[in-house]
N, C-alpha and C positions, 0 to 999 in steps of 0.2 A: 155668898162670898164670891168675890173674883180679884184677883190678881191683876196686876196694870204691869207691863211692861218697860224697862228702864231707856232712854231714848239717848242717844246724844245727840247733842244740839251741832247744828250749823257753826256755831263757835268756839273756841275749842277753851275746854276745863268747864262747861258748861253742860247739862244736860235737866232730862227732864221724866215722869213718871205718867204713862197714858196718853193715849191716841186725844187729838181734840174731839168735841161729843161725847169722848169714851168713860169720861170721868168728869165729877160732878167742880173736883176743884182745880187749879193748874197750881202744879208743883214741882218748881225747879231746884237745881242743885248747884254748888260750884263749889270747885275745889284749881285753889292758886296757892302756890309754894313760895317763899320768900323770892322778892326780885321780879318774879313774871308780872305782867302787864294783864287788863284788864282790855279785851275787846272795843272796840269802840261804842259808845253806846249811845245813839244821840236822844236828848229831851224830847222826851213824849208823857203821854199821859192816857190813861183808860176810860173810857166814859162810865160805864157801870162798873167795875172792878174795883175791889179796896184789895192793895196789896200789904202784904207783912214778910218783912225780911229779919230772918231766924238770924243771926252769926254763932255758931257755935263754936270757933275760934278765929282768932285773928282778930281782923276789922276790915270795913270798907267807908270810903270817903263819897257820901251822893251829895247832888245836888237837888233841893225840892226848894219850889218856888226862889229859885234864885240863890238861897242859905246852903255854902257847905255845909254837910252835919258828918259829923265821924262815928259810924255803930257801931258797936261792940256786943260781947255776948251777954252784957248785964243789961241789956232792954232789944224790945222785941219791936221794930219801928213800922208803926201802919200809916200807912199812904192812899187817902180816900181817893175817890174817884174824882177827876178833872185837874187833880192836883199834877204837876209836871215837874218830872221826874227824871236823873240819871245816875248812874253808876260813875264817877270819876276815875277812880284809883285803889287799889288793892293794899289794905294797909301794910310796912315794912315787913312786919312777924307773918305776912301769907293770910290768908283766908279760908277757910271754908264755911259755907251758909245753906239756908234755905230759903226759897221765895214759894210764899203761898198763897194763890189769887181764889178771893173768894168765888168763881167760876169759872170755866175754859175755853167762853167762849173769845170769839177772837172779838177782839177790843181794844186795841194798840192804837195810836193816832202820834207820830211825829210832830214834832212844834217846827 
């Protein structure tokens, strides 16, 4: 058994759970209150990593392969790897979510 650590991220309402290497999956967090804005997030995509974005309330507005799609807490949206990806907008009612990447290692690549 071991405990992870809760991190905040560089961005703010955004954070995360375990050092990189430290843990086997990358698992972030965000919490946005009606009206707040969403970080800038520019299209990128992971070469090995499938991602899955929890919403547990609210919504958010991404963009994958060019399609806005608007998620909600009635489906749990996965995002295989090479697929290119952004967070747009934080839907009106606020958000809070999870993002759970099938590893931690660093994997990120900007388009």
């Amino acid at each position: 058994m071991k405990f992870h650590k809760k991190f905040e991220h560089d961005l703010p309402g955004i954070g995360y759970w375990g050092e990189r290497a430290d843990v086997a999956l990358r698992v972030n967090f965000g919490c946005f209150e009606p009206g707040e804005s969403f970080p800038h997030d520019p299209l990128h995509y992971h070469k090995t990593r499938t991602t899955f974005f929890c919403i547990l309330t609210g919504s958010l507005l991404l963009e994958i392969e060019g399609k806005e799609l608007n998620v909600t807490s009635e489906t749990m949206l996965e995002i295989e790897p090479l697929e290119k990806y952004r967070v747009v907008r934080i839907g009106k009612d606020g958000c809070r979510y999870i993002v759970i990447g099938s590893h931690n290692k660093e994997d990120r690549f900007e388009v």
